[in-house]
Biotite code that builds the C-alpha atoms (Angstrom):
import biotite.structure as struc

atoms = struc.array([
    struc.Atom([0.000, 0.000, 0.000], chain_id="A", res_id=1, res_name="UNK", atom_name="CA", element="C"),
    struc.Atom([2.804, 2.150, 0.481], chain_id="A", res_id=2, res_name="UNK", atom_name="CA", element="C"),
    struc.Atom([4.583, 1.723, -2.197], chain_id="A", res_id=3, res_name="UNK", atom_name="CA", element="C"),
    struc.Atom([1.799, 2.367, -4.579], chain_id="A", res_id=4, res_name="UNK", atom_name="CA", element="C"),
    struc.Atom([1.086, 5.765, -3.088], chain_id="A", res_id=5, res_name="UNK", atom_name="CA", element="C"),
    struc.Atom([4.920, 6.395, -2.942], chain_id="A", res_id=6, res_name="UNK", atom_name="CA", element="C"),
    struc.Atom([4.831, 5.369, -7.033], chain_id="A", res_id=7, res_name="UNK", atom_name="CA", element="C"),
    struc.Atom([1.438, 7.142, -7.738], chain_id="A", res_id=8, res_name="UNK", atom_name="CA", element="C"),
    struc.Atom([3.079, 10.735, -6.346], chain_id="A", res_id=9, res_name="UNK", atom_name="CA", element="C"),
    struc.Atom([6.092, 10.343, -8.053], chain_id="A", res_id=10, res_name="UNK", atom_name="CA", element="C"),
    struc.Atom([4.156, 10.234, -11.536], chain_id="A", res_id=11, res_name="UNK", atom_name="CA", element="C"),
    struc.Atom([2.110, 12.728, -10.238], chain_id="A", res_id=12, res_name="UNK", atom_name="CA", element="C"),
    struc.Atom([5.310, 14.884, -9.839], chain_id="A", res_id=13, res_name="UNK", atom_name="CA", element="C"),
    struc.Atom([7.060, 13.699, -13.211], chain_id="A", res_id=14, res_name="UNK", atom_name="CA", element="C"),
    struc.Atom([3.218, 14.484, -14.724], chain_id="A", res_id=15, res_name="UNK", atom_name="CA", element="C"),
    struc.Atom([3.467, 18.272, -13.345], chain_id="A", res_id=16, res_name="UNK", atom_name="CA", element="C"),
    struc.Atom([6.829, 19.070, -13.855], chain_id="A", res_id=17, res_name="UNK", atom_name="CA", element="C"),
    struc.Atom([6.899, 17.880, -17.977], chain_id="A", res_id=18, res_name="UNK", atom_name="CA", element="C"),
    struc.Atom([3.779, 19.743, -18.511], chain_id="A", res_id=19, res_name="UNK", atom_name="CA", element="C"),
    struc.Atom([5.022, 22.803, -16.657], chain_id="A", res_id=20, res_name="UNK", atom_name="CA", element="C"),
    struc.Atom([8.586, 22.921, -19.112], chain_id="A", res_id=21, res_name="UNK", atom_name="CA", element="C"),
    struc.Atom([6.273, 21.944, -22.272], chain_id="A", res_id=22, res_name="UNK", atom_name="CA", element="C"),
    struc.Atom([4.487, 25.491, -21.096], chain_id="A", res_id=23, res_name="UNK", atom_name="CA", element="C"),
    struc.Atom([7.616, 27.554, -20.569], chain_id="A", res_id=24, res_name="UNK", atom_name="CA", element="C"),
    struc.Atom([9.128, 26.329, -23.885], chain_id="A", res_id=25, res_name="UNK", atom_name="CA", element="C"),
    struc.Atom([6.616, 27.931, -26.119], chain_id="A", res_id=26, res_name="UNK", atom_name="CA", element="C"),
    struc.Atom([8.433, 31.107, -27.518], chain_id="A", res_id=27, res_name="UNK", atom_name="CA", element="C"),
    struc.Atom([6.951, 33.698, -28.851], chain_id="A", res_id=28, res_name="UNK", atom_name="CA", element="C"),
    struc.Atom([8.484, 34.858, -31.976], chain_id="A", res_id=29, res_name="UNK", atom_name="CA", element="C"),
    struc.Atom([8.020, 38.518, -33.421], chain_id="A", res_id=30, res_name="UNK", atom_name="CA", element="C"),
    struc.Atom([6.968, 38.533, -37.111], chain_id="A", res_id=31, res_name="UNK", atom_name="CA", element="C"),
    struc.Atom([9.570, 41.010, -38.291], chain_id="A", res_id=32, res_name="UNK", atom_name="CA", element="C"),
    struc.Atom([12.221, 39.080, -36.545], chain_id="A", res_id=33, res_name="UNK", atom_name="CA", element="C"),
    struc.Atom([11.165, 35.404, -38.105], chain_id="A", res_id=34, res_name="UNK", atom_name="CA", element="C"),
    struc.Atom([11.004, 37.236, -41.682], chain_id="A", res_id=35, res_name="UNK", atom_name="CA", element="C"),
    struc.Atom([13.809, 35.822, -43.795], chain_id="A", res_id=36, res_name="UNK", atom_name="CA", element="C"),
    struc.Atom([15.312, 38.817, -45.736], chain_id="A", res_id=37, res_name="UNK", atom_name="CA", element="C"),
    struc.Atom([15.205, 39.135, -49.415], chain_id="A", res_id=38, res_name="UNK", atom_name="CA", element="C"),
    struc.Atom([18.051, 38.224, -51.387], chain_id="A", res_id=39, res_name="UNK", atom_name="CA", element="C"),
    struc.Atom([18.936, 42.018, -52.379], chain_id="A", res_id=40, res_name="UNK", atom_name="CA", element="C"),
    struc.Atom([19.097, 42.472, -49.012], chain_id="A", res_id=41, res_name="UNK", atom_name="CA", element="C"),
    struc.Atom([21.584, 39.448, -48.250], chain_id="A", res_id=42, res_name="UNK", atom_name="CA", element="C"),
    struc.Atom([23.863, 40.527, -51.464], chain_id="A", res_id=43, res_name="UNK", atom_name="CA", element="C"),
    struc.Atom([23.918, 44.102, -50.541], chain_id="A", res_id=44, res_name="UNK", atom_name="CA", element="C"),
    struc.Atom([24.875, 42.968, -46.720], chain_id="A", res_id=45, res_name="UNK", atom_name="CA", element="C"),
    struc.Atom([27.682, 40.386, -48.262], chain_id="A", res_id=46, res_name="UNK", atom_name="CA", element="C"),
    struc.Atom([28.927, 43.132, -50.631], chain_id="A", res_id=47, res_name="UNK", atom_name="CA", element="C"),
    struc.Atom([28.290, 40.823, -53.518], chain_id="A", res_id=48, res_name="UNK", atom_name="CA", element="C"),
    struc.Atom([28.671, 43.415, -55.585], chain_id="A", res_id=49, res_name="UNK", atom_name="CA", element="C"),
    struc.Atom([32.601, 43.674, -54.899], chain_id="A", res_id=50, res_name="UNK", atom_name="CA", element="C"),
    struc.Atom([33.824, 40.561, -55.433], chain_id="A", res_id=51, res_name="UNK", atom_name="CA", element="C"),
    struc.Atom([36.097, 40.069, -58.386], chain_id="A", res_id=52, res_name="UNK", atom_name="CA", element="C"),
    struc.Atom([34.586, 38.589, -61.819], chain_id="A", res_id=53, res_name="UNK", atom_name="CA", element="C"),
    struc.Atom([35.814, 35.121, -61.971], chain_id="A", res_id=54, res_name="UNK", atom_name="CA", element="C"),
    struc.Atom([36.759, 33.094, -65.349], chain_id="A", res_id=55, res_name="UNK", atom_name="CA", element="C"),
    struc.Atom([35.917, 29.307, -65.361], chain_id="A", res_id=56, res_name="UNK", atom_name="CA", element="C"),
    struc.Atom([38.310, 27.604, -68.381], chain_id="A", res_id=57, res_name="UNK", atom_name="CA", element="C"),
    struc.Atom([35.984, 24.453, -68.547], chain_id="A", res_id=58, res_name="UNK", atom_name="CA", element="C"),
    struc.Atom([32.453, 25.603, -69.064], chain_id="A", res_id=59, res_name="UNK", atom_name="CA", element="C"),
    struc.Atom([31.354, 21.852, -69.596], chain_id="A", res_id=60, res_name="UNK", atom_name="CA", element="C"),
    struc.Atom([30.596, 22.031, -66.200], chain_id="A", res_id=61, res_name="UNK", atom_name="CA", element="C"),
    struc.Atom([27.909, 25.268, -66.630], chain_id="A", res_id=62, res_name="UNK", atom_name="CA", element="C"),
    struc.Atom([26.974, 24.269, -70.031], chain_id="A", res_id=63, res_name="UNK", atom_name="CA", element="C"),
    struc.Atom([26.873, 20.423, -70.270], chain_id="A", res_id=64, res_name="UNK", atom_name="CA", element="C"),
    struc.Atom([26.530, 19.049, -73.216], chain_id="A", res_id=65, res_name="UNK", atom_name="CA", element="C"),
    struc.Atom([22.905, 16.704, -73.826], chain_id="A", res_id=66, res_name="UNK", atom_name="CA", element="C"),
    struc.Atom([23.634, 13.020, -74.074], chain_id="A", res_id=67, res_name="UNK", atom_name="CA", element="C"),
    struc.Atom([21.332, 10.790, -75.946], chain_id="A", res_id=68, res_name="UNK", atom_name="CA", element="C"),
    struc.Atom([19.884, 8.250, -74.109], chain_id="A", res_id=69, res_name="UNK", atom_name="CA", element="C"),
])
């Protein structure tokens, strides 16, 4: 008899205290913070716009050519 009531309180506890940390989890997130900026934004941020031209030698590997199948 003991035991059972010592075994019922501890799940009672274990009960209360998971669905007391499931409540305080729950963020609340602010619209214009969870927005994912446009890519202008991002290349204007980077500085995109300074990096140096690059030259690729094998374009086979932007242009491949169609195989027949």
């Amino acid at each position: 008899m003991m035991r059972s009531t010592f075994v019922f309180a501890i799940a009672a506890v274990t009960i209360i205290a998971t669905s007391t940390m499931l409540r305080s989890r729950s963020l609340s997130i602010e619209p214009a913070l969870a927005a994912m900026p446009s890519l202008q934004e991002l290349h204007a941020t980077a500085g995109v716009d300074k990096l140096p031209a690059q030259h690729i030698e094998d374009l086979s590997v932007i242009f491949p050519t169609e195989t027949k199948q």
